[in-house]
C-alpha positions as CSV (number, residue, x, y, z in Angstrom):
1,X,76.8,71.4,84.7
2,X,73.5,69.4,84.8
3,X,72.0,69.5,81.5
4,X,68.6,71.7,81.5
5,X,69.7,73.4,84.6
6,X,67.4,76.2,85.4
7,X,68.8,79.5,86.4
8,X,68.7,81.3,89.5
9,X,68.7,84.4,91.6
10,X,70.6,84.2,94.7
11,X,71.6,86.6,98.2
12,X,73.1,85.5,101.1
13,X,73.3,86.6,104.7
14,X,76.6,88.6,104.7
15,X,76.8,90.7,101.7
16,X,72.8,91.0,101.5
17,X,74.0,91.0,97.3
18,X,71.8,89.6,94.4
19,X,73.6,87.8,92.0
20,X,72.4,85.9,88.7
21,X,73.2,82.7,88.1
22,X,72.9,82.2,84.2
23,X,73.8,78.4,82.8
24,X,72.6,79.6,79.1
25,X,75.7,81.9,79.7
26,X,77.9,79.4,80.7
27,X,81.0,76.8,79.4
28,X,81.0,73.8,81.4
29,X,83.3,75.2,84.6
30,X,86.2,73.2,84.1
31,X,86.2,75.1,80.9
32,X,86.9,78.3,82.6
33,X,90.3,79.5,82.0
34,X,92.1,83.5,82.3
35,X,92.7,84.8,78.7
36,X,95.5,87.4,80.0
37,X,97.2,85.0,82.6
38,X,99.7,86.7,84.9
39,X,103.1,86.0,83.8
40,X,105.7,85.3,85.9
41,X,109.6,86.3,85.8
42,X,112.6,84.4,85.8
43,X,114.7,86.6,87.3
44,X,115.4,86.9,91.0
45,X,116.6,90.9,90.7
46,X,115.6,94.5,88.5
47,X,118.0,96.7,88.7
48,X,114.6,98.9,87.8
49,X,112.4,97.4,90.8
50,X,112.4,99.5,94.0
51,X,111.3,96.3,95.7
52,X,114.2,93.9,95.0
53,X,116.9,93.3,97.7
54,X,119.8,96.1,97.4
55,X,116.7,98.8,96.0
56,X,115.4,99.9,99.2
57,X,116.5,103.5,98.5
58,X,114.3,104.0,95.7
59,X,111.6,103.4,97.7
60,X,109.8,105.5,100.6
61,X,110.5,105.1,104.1
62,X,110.3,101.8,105.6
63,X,107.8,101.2,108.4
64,X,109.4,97.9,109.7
65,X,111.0,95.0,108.1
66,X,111.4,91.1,108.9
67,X,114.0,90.4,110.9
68,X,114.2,94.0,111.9
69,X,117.4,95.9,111.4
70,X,118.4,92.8,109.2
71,X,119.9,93.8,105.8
72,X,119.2,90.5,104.4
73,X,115.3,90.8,105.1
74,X,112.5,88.5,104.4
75,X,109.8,91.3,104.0
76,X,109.0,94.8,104.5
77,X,106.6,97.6,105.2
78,X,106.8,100.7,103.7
79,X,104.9,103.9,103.2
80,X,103.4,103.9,99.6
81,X,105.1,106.1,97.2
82,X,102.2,107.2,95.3
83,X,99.4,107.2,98.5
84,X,95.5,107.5,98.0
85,X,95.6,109.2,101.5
86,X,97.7,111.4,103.1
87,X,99.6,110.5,106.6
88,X,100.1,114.5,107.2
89,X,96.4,115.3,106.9
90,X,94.5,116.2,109.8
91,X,90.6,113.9,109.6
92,X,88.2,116.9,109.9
93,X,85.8,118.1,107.7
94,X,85.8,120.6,105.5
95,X,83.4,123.7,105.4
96,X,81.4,124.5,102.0
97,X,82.7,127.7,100.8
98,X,78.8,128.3,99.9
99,X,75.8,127.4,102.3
100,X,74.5,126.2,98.8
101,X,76.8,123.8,98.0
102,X,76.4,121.6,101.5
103,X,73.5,119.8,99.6
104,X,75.9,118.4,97.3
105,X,77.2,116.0,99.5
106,X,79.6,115.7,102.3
107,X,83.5,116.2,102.3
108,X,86.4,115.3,104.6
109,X,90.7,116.2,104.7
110,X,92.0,113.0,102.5
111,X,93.6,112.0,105.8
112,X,94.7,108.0,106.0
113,X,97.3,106.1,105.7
114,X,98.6,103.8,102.5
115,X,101.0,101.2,103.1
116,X,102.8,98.2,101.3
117,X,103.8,94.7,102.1
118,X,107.1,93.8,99.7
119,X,106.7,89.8,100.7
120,X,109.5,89.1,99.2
121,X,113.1,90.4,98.8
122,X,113.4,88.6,95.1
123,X,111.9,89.7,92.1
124,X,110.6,85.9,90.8
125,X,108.7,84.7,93.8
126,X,105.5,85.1,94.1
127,X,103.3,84.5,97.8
128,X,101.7,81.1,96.8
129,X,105.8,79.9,96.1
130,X,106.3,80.6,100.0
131,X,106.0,78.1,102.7
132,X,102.8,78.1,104.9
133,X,105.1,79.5,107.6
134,X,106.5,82.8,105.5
135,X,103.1,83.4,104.5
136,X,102.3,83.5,107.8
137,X,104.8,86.1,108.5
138,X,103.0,88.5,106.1
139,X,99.7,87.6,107.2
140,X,101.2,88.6,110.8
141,X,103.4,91.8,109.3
142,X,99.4,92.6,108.1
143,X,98.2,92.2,111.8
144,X,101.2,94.2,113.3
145,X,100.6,97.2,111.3
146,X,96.9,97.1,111.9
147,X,98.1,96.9,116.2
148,X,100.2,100.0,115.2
149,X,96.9,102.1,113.6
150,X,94.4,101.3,116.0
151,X,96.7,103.9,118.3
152,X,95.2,106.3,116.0
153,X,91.6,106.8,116.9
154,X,90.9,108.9,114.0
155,X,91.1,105.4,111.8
156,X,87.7,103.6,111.7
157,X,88.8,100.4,109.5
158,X,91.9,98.7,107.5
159,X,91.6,97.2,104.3
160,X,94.1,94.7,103.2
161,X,94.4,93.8,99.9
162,X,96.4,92.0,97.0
163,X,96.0,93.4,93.6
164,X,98.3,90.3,91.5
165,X,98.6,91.1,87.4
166,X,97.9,93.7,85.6
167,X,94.2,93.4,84.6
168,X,93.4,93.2,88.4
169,X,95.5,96.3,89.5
170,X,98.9,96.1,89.9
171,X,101.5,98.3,88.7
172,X,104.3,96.2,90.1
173,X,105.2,92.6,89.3
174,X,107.3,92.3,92.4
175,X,105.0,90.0,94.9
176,X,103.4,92.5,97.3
177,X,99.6,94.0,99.0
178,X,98.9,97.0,100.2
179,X,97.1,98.1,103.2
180,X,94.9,101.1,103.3
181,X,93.5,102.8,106.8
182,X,90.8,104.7,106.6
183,X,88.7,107.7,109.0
184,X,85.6,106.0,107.5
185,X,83.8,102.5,107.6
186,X,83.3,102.4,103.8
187,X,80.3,101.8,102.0
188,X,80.3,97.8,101.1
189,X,81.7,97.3,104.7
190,X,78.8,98.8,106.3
191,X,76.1,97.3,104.3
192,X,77.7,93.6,105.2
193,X,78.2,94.5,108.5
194,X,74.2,95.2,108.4
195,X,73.4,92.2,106.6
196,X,75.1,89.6,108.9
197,X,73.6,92.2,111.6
198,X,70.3,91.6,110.3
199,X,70.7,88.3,110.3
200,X,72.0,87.9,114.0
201,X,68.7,89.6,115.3
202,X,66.6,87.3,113.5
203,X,68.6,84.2,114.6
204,X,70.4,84.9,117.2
205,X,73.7,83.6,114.8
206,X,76.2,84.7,113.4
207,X,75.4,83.7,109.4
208,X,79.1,83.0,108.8
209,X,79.6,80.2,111.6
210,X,75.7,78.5,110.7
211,X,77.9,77.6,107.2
212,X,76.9,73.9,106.8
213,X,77.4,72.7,102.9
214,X,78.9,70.0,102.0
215,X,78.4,71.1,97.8
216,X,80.2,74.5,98.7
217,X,83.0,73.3,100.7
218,X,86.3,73.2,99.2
219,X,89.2,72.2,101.7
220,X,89.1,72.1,105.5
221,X,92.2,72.9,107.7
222,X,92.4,72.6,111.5
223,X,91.2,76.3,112.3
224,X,89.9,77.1,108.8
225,X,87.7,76.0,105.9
226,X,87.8,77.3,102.3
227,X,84.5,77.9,100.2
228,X,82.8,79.1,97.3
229,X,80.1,81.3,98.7
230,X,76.1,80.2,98.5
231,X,75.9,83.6,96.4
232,X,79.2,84.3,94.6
233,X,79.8,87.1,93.1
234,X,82.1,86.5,90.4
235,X,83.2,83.1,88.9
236,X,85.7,80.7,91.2
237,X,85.6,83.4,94.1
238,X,86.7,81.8,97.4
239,X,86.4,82.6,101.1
240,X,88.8,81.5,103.5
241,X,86.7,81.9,106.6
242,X,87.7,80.8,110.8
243,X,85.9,78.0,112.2
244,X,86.2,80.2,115.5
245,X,83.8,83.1,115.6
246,X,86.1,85.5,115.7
247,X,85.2,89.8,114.1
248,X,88.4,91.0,114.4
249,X,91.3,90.1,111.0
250,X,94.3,91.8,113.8
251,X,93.5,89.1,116.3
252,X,95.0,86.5,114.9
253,X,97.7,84.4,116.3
254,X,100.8,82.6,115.5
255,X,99.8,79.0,115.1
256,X,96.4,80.1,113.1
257,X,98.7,82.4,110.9
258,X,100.4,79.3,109.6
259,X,97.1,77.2,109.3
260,X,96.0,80.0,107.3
261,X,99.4,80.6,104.9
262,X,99.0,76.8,104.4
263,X,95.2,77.2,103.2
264,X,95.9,80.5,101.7
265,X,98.7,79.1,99.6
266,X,96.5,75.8,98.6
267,X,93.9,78.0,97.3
268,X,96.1,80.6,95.1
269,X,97.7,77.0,93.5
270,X,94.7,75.7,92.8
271,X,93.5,78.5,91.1
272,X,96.4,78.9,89.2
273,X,96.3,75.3,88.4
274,X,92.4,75.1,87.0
275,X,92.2,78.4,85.9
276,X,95.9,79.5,83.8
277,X,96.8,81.7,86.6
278,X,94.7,84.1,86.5
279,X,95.1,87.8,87.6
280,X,93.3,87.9,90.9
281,X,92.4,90.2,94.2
282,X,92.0,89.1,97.4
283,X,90.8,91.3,100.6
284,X,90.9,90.7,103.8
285,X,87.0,91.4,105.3
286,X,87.0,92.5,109.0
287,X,85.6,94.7,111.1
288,X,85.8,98.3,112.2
289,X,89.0,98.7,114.6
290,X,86.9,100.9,117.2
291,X,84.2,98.5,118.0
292,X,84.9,96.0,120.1
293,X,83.9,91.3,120.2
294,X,81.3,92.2,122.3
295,X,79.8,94.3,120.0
296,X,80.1,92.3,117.1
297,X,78.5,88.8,118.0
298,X,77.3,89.2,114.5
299,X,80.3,90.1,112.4
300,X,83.5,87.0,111.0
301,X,86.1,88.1,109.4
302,X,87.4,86.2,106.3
303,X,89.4,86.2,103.2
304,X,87.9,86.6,99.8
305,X,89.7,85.7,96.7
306,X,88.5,87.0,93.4
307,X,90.1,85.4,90.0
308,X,89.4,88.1,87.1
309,X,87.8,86.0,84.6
310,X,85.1,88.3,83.6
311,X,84.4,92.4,83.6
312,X,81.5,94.3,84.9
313,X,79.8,95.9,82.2
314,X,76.9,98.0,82.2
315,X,73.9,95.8,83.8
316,X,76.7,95.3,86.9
317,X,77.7,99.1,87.0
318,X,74.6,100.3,87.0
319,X,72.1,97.5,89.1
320,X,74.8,97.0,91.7
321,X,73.5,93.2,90.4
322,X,76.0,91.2,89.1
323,X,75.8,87.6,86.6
324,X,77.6,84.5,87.4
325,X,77.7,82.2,84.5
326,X,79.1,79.5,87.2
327,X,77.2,77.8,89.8
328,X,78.7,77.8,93.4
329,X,78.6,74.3,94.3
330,X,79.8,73.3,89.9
331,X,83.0,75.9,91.3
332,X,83.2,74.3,94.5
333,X,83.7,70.4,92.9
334,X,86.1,71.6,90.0
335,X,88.1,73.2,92.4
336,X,88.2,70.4,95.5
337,X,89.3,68.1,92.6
338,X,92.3,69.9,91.5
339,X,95.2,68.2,92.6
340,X,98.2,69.7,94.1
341,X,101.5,68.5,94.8
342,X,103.8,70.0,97.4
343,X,106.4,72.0,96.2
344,X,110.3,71.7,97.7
345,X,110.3,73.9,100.7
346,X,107.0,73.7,101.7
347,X,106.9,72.6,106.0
């Protein structure tokens, strides 16, 4: 970091978000390493994981598998065991008991559905050991499930997501995300989707495509480019964002699935590489599965990939305002510098 550098207070165009950036807060970047790294196994089977190869019946019902009906699979859906929503609810609201108590707020059935991607039949591999190609199969097993759930017009939007070591959510060491469908455009969806709306009737853009810098750049790939956004929220966080305007995550095709594993996977191993492998999130930002491109000139979806090297505390809890001790464009060099070789296996 440039010595004296002042601090400053930042929001961009899609999640309309303050953030601080704070260099008297700071280590030099390429400091930055995870204090609780995920740790990974040797061993390619538990007898006590539900998602190894041979475990399936400790697990809920499968959805569908890759190859289908194939014992040997290479991944699988499958209902969630322990759901946040319930596939047997019916999505209608539910009256107050008291004419009093509607001021309190509003309340729905917990209808939805809760899913999970096992992307891997063995135990030790994690997704950033795949090829480009297998990634793309659970990027596509993602976009597949989402085709199946749009046939339910109660569902307003699909959040995928990744929750990898324990500090950022998992329960399970066994490589797989979860996908949750939803009767309701939450929160933090709507207010980006109003941002980048906002920004589109000013403009007449979309604020994703007008991405132009050079200092936040990362990598670029034939159909996408990986950044570290103008106004990041946490320290290291990535997008992964389509060169072709495009709202819609389910829309994607076969050849931009690979591009996307291979990008996808150069990104996790970079992390892992600068930053001790990390625990990390990512999630999949799209749109709502009701409205359709012509209604969304404004909206791009993209991946976001959040390394947990620091914790909301109070000021962040309670402003909605969160500190970055790391410049974007200080993220953006250390990580474009990290050099990564190809592994065995990789197309």
């Amino acid at each position: 970091m440039e010595k004296g550098k002042m601090g400053e207070i930042r929001k961009d165009w899609v999640t309309n978000r303050w953030v601080i950036f704070s260099p008297a807060r700071a280590k030099r970047p390429s400091d930055f390493k995870s204090k609780s790294p995920a740790t990974p196994t040797q061993q390619q089977y538990q007898q006590s994981c539900p998602f190894c190869l041979g475990n399936e019946h400790d697990c809920a019902p499968e959805i569908f598998r890759v190859p289908p009906d194939d014992p040997k699979w290479n991944l699988r859906v499958i209902q969630n065991m322990y759901p946040a929503l319930s596939r047997a609810d019916v999505p209608v609201p539910v009256p107050a008991q008291e004419e009093s108590y509607s001021s309190l707020g509003q309340v729905m059935t917990g209808f939805g559905f809760h899913d999970v991607v096992v992307e891997t039949p063995l135990h030790s591999v994690q997704l950033s050991d795949l090829s480009p190609t297998q990634i793309a199969h659970v990027l596509r097993a993602y976009t597949t499930r989402i085709q199946h759930l749009i046939t339910n017009h109660s569902i307003k939007y699909v959040q995928v997501f990744k929750n990898h070591g324990a500090s950022a959510g998992a329960s399970m060491s066994h490589s797989h995300s979860q996908m949750m469908a939803l009767p309701i455009v939450p929160p933090a969806v709507a207010a980006r989707l109003d941002s980048m709306k906002d920004y589109f009737n000013r403009t007449g853009k979309c604020s994703i495509c007008e991405f132009n810098s050079n200092d936040l750049l990362i990598h670029a790939s034939p159909h996408f480019i990986s950044i570290v956004p103008y106004a990041a929220t946490f320290p290291f966080e990535m997008w992964i964002i389509p060169l072709t305007h495009s709202p819609h995550f389910h829309e994607l095709d076969a050849d931009k699935a690979v591009d996307l594993g291979g990008i996808l996977k150069l990104m996790l191993r970079k992390m892992a590489l600068q930053l001790n492998n990390p625990p990390f999130n990512f999630m999949i930002q799209t749109s709502p599965l009701q409205d359709g491109a012509s209604e969304l000139p404004h909206s791009h979806w993209f991946l976001q990939i959040i390394p947990q090297l620091s914790v909301a505390a109070g000021f962040e809890i309670g402003t909605g305002c969160y500190i970055n001790p790391v410049f974007p464009e200080d993220a953006a060099k250390v990580l474009r510098e990290v050099n990564v070789l190809p592994l065995e296996g990789d197309d």
